[in-house]
Phi, psi and omega in degrees: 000122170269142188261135152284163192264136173241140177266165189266010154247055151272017177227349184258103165301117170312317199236130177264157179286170209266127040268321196332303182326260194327325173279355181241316183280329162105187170339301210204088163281008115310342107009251160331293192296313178296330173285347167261013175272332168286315171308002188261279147349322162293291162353281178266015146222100184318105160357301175302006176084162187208170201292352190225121170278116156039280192293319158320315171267353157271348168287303176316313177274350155323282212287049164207109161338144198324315176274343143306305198261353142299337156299340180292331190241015167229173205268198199294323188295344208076035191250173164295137185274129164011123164287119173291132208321329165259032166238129205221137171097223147321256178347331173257337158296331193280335170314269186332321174297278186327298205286320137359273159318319209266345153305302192310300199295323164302286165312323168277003178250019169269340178251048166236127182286067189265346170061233195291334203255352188217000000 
């Protein structure tokens, strides 16, 4: 008998239930999930361009709750990662905020019963 493969983020809900939303996005987690999906997206697509487009990878850090795509931006300690050499400018004020945020958010979903989602 053959298993079909179901991937696991058809079980991970983008908006966590309520308090978690509010308490991790702050006024307007919509806001946050965007700026860090777009700060993700900066990261990994360099201007000269990359094998995944701009819009692929940020549509991709969309569909993962707030402490997922904070992870996208600290390294294993939970510190902030480099800012990588081509982000510069805007793109690197807007980084340090999100990486910011994205610290916040790490800590406070570590004392939470977020299962799979944090």
């Amino acid at each position: 008998m053959r298993h079909s493969r179901v991937t696991a983020a058809s079980f991970i809900a983008r908006v966590l239930p309520d308090p978690y939303e509010a308490v991790l996005g702050g006024p307007d987690p919509k806001a946050i999930h965007h700026l860090l999906a777009t700060v993700h997206a900066d990261f990994v697509c360099p201007p000269s361009g990359h094998s995944i487009s701009w819009q692929d990878c940020y549509d991709g850090a969309m569909i993962r709750p707030l402490p997922h795509k904070a992870e996208f931006l600290l390294d294993e300690r939970g510190n902030p990662k480099p800012l990588p050499a081509h982000v510069t400018g805007e793109a690197a004020a807007r980084a340090q905020e999100a990486q910011a945020i994205a610290v916040r958010i790490r800590r406070e979903a570590r004392h939470m019963p977020l299962g799979n989602q944090g």
